[in-house]
VOSEVEX-129233 format. One record per residue (C-alpha): residue number from 1; x, y, z. Coordinates in steps of 0.5 Angstrom, whole numbers, plus 500, padded with zeros to 3 digits. Example, Ala and Ser with C-alpha at 12.3 -4.5 7.8 and 13.67 -1.06 7.14 Angstrom:
2
<1; <525; 491; 516>> <2; <527; 498; 514>> 
END
This chain:
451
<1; <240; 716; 643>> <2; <241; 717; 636>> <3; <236; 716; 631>> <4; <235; 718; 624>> <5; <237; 724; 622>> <6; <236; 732; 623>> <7; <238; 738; 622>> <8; <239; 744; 628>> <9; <235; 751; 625>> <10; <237; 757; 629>> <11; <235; 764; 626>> <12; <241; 769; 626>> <13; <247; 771; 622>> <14; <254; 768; 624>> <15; <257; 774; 627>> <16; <250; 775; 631>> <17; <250; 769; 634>> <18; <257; 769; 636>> <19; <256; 776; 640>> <20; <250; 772; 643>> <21; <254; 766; 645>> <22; <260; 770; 647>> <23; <256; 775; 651>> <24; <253; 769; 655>> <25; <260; 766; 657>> <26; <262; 773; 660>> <27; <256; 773; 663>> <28; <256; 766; 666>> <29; <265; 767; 668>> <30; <264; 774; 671>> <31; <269; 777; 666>> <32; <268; 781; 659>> <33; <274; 778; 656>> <34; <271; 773; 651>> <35; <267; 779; 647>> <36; <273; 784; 647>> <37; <277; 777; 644>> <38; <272; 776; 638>> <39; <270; 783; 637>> <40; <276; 785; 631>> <41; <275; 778; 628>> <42; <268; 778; 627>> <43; <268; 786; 623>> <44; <270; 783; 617>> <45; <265; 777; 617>> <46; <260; 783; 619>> <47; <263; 786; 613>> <48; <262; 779; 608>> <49; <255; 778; 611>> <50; <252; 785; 609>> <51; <255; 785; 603>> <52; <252; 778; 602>> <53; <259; 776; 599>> <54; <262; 769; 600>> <55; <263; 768; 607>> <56; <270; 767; 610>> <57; <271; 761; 613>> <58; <278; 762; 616>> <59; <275; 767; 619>> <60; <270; 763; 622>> <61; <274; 758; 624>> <62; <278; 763; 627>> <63; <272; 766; 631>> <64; <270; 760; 633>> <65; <278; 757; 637>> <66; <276; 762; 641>> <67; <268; 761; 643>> <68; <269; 753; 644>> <69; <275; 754; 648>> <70; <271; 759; 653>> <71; <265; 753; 652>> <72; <267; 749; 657>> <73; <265; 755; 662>> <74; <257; 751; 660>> <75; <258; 746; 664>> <76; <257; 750; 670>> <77; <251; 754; 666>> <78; <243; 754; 670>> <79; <241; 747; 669>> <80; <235; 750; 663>> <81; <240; 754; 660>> <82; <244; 748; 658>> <83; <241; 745; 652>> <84; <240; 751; 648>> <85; <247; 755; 649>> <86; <250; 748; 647>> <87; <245; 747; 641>> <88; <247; 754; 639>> <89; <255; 753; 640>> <90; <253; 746; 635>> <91; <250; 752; 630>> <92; <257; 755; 629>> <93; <261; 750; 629>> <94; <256; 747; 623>> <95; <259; 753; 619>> <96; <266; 752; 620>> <97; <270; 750; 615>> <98; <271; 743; 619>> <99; <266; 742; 624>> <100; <271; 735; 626>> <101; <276; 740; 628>> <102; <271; 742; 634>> <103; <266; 737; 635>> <104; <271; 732; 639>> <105; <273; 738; 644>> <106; <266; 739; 645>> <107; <265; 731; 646>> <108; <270; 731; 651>> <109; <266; 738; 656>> <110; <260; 734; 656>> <111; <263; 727; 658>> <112; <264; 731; 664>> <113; <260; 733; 671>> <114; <255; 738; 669>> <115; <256; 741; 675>> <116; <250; 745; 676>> <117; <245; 739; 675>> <118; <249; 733; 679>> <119; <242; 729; 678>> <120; <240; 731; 671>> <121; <247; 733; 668>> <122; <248; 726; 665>> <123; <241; 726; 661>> <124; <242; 733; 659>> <125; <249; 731; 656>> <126; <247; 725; 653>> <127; <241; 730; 650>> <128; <246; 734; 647>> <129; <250; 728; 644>> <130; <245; 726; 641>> <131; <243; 732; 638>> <132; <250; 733; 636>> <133; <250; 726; 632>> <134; <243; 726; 630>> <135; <245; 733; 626>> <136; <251; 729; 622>> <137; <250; 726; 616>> <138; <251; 718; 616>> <139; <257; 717; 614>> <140; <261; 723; 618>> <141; <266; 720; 621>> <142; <265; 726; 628>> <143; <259; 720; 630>> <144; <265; 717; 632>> <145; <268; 722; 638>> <146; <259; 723; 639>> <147; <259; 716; 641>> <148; <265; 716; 645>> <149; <262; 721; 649>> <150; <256; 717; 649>> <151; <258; 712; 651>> <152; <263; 715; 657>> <153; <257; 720; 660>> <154; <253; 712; 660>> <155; <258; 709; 664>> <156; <261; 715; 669>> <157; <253; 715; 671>> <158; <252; 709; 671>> <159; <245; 709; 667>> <160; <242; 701; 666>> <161; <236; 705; 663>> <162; <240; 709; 658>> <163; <245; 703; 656>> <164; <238; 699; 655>> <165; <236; 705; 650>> <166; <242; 704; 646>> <167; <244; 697; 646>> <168; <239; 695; 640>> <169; <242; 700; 635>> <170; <248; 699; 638>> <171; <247; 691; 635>> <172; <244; 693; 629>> <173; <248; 700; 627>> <174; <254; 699; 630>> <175; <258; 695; 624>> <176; <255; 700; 619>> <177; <257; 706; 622>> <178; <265; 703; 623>> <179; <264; 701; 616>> <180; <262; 708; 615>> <181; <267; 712; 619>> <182; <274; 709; 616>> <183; <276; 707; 622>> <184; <283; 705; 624>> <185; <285; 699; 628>> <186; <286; 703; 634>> <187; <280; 708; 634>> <188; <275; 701; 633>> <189; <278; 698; 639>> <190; <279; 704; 644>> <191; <271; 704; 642>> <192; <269; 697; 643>> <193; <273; 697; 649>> <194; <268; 704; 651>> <195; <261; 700; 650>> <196; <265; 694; 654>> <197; <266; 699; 660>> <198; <260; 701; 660>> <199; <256; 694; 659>> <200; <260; 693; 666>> <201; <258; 698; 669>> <202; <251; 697; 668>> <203; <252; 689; 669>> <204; <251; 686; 662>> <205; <257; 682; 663>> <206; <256; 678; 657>> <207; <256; 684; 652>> <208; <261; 686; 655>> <209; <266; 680; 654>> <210; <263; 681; 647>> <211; <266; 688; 645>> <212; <273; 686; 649>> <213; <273; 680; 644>> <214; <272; 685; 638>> <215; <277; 689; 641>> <216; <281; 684; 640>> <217; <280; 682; 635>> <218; <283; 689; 631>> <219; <290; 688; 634>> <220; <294; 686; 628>> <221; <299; 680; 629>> <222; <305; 684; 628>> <223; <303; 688; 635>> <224; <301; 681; 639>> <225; <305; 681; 644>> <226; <306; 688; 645>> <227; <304; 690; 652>> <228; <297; 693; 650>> <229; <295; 687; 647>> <230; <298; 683; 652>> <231; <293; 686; 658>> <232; <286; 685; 655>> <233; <288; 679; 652>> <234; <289; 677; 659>> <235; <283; 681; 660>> <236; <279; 677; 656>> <237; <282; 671; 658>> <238; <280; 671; 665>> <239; <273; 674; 664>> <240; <271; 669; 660>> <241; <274; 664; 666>> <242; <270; 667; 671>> <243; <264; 668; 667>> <244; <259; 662; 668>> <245; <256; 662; 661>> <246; <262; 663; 657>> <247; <264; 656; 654>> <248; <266; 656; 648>> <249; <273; 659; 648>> <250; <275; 658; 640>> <251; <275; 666; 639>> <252; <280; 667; 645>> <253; <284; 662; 641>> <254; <283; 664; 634>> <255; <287; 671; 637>> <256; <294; 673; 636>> <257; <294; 676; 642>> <258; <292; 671; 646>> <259; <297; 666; 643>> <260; <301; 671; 644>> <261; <301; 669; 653>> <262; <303; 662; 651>> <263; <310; 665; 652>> <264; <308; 671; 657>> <265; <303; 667; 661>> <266; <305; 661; 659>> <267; <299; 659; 666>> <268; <294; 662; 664>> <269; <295; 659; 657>> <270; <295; 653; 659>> <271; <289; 654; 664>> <272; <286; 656; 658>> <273; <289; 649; 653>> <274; <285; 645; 659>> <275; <278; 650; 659>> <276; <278; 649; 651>> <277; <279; 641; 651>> <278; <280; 637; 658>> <279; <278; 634; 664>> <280; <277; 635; 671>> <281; <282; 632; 673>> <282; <287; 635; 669>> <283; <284; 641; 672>> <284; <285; 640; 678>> <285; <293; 637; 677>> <286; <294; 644; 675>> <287; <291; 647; 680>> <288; <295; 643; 685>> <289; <301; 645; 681>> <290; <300; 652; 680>> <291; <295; 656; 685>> <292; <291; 660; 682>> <293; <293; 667; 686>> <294; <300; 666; 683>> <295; <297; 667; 675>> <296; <298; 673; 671>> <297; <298; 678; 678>> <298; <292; 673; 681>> <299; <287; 676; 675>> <300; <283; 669; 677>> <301; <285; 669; 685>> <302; <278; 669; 687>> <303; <275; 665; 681>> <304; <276; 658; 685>> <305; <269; 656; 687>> <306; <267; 659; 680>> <307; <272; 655; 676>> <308; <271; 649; 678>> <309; <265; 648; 676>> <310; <265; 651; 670>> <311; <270; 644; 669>> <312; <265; 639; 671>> <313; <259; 642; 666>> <314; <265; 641; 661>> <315; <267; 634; 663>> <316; <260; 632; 664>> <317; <259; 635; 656>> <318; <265; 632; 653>> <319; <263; 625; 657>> <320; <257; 625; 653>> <321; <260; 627; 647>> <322; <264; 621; 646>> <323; <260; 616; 649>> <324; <258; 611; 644>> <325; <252; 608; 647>> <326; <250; 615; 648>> <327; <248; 612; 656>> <328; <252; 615; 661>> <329; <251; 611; 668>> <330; <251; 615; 673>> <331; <256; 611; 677>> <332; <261; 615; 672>> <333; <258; 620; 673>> <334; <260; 621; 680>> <335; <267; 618; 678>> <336; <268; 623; 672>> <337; <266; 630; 676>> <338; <268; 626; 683>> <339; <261; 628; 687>> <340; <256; 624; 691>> <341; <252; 619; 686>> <342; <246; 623; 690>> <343; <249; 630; 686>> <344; <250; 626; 679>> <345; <242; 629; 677>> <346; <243; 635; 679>> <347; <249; 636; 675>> <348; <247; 634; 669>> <349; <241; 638; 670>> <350; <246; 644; 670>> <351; <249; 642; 664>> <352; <242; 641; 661>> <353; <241; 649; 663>> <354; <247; 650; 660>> <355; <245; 649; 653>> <356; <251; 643; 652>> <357; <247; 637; 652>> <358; <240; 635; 652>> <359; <238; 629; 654>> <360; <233; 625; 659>> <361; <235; 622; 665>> <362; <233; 615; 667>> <363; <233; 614; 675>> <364; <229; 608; 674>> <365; <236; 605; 671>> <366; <241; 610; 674>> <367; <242; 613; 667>> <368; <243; 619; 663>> <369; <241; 618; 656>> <370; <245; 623; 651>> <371; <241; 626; 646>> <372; <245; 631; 644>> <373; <252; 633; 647>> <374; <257; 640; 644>> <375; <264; 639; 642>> <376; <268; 642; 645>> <377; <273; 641; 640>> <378; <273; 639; 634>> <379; <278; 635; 630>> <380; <280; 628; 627>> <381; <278; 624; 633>> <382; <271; 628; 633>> <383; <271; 626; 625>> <384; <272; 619; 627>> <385; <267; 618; 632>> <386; <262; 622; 627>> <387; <264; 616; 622>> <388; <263; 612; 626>> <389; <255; 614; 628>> <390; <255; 615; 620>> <391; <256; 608; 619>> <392; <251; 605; 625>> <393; <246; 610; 623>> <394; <247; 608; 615>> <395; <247; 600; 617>> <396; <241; 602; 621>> <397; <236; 605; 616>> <398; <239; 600; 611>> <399; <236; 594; 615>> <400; <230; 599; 615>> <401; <230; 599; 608>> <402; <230; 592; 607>> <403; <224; 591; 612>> <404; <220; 595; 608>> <405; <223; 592; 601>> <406; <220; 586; 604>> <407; <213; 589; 607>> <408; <212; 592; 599>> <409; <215; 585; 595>> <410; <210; 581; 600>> <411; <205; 586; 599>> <412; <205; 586; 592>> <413; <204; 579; 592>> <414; <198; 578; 596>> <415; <195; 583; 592>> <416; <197; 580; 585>> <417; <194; 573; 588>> <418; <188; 577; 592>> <419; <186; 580; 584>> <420; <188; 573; 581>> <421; <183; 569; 586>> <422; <178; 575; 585>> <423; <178; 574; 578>> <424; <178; 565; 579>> <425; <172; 567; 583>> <426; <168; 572; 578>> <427; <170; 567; 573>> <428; <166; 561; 576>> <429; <160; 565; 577>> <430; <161; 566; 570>> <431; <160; 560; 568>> <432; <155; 557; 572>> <433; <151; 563; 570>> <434; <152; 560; 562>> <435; <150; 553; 565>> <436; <143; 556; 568>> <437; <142; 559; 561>> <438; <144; 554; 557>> <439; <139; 549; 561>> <440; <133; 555; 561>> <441; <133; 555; 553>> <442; <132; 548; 551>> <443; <126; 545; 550>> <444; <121; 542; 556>> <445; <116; 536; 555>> <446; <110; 538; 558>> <447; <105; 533; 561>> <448; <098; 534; 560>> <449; <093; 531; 564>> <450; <086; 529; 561>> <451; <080; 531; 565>> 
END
């Protein structure tokens, strides 16, 4: 997987290494075309190295036309002979004028079946990539056409454990090498579309329906309603309808694309409109009308079953979600979601797992008690209902306040009279001591008795 990066150190000079490689393709098609090609163009080069002048990259360039449009001869090299003969070929198109210029036809021979090594070809492709990518610097805008290829070999091999080694830098590095690379809106999008396919096929349905939103997100809205844009905007659309945890339906609005089948899938957008702020029973009104095979070529036929529960966790979440008491009886529960009273618990316990409310179910009074609940959508009515929660909270801490206000004057005032007491009774004792003094101090008759 790419990683920091490296250089590629083979001895030799140019028009040596050359020869070597082309002898080696001659040797791996059976012919002895490749040598004679590039034997007249590699004497002056010999010439230049020898003299140690500067070297003649056109030449060069011109040499190495001819060795990367023979390379594709590699794929059907020995298994160990693989790695080294493509880490040579990397080493002379490094030395080119523009490497760009050959990078991506290589990228496209290793996106390919390594004939040789059916089960280990994949690796030793992603191996070589990896190399290609780790030896370009930073900011190179060939890492592009890498990491298509990459992410290419990944997904025809259907490799879980090389999408695993990649996914952490593609969730940390990713936004920087866009940034770096300069891409246009149509090469970042063919990217995200890449790793998309590729999180499919190693079942990672939710990074995927994340890179096809991306993917979305760079079609301008001058090109919305073309029909590229108008395919994975339906793409996206129905994927995020069938997946169970996709609930929040905001980036799909937020897109110009998918605004755009309001005209051109005028079922699907509404079914979207119902997804993102109603019922139950609106959902099943539309579905009465409009059968789900019959929406934009059936891309939700199959879905039912899925979608309609997704419709009651979200009929559950917005019941919760305006409910003033914040109680929710499990009678409207049932009512509400049209299942068996005896269900109602189990339901709200998937809306619970669901993240879209938290709260307490109380069996002994057939309620459930609303601690939290999401919005689905947030606008003026939803601004009103948190007004008035505001002002119920503020009335209630305000009649907190006043208890405690009371509790400190009464407090204040039992301990002003308990030191007002304390110093009456201080006092008193003074007082009394004065008095004992004062009598032990006068003078005393005393009576003598005669023998």
């Amino acid at each position: 997987m790419p990683a920091p990066t490296n250089t590629l150190l083979i001895e030799g000079s140019f028009s040596e290494l050359a020869e070597e490689f082309a002898q080696y393709i001659d040797t791996i098609r059976k012919e002895e075309t490749l040598q004679s090609e590039i034997a007249p163009l590699l004497q002056p080069i010999r010439q230049q190295e020898q003299s140690e002048g500067e070297p003649d990259l056109k030449q060069r360039d011109e040499v190495l036309k001819k060795l990367v449009g023979a390379a594709t001869a590699l794929n059907s090299a020995p298994e160990k002979e693989i790695t080294p003969s493509y880490n040579l070929l990397i080493h002379l198109i490094q030395q080119s004028s523009d490497a760009d210029v050959f990078l991506p036809r290589i990228c496209t021979y290793l996106a390919k079946p390594i004939t040789t090594s059916p089960q280990f070809g994949p690796t030793l492709a992603i191996s070589i990539l990896t190399t290609i990518f780790n030896t370009l610097s930073q900011n190179d805008s060939s890492r592009y056409h890498v990491l298509l290829a990459i992410v290419a070999v990944i997904r025809q091999s259907g490799s879980g454990y090389a999408f695993e080694a990649l996914k952490p830098q593609l969730a940390t590095q990713l936004p920087t090498w866009l940034t770096a690379w300069e891409l246009d809106d149509e090469e970042a999008r063919k990217l995200h579309l890449a790793i998309a396919d590729a999180a499919t096929a190693a079942g990672d349905d939710e990074l995927a329906q994340s890179h096809v939103i991306q993917a979305l997100q760079t079609i301008p809205a001058a090109e919305s309603t073309k029909p590229a844009a108008r395919d994975l905007a339906v793409r996206a659309l129905a994927s995020a309808l069938r997946r169970p945890t996709v609930f929040d339906f905001t980036p799909l609005t937020a897109s110009d694309a998918v605004q755009s089948l309001r005209s051109s899938d005028s079922s699907l957008f509404e079914l979207l409109e119902i997804f993102t702020a109603d019922t139950l029973d609106a959902y099943d009104a539309f579905v009465g009308s409009t059968p789900l095979a019959s929406i934009s070529g059936g891309v939700l036929a199959e879905a039912g079953e899925a979608l309609q529960t997704k419709m009651r966790l979200l009929t559950l979440t917005s019941l919760a979600a305006s409910t003033p008491s914040r109680s929710l009886p499990y009678d409207t529960i049932a009512s509400a979601l049209r299942v068996p009273a005896s269900d109602v618990e189990m339901w709200v316990i998937d809306t619970i797992r669901a993240g879209l409310v938290e709260g307490r179910l109380s069996q002994l009074r057939s309620e459930f008690l609303v601690h939290r609940a999401t919005y689905r959508v947030f606008g003026e009515k939803q601004w009103s209902e948190i007004q008035g929660r505001l002002m119920v909270w503020r009335r209630s801490l305000e009649g907190v306040l006043s208890v405690i206000r009371s509790e400190r004057e009464r407090f204040l005032r039992e301990g002003i009279q308990a030191v007002a007491d304390q110093d009456a009774k201080t006092g008193d004792k003074a007082r009394s001591g004065d008095r004992r003094r004062a009598q032990a101090s006068q003078p005393r008759e005393v009576e003598v008795v005669g023998e």
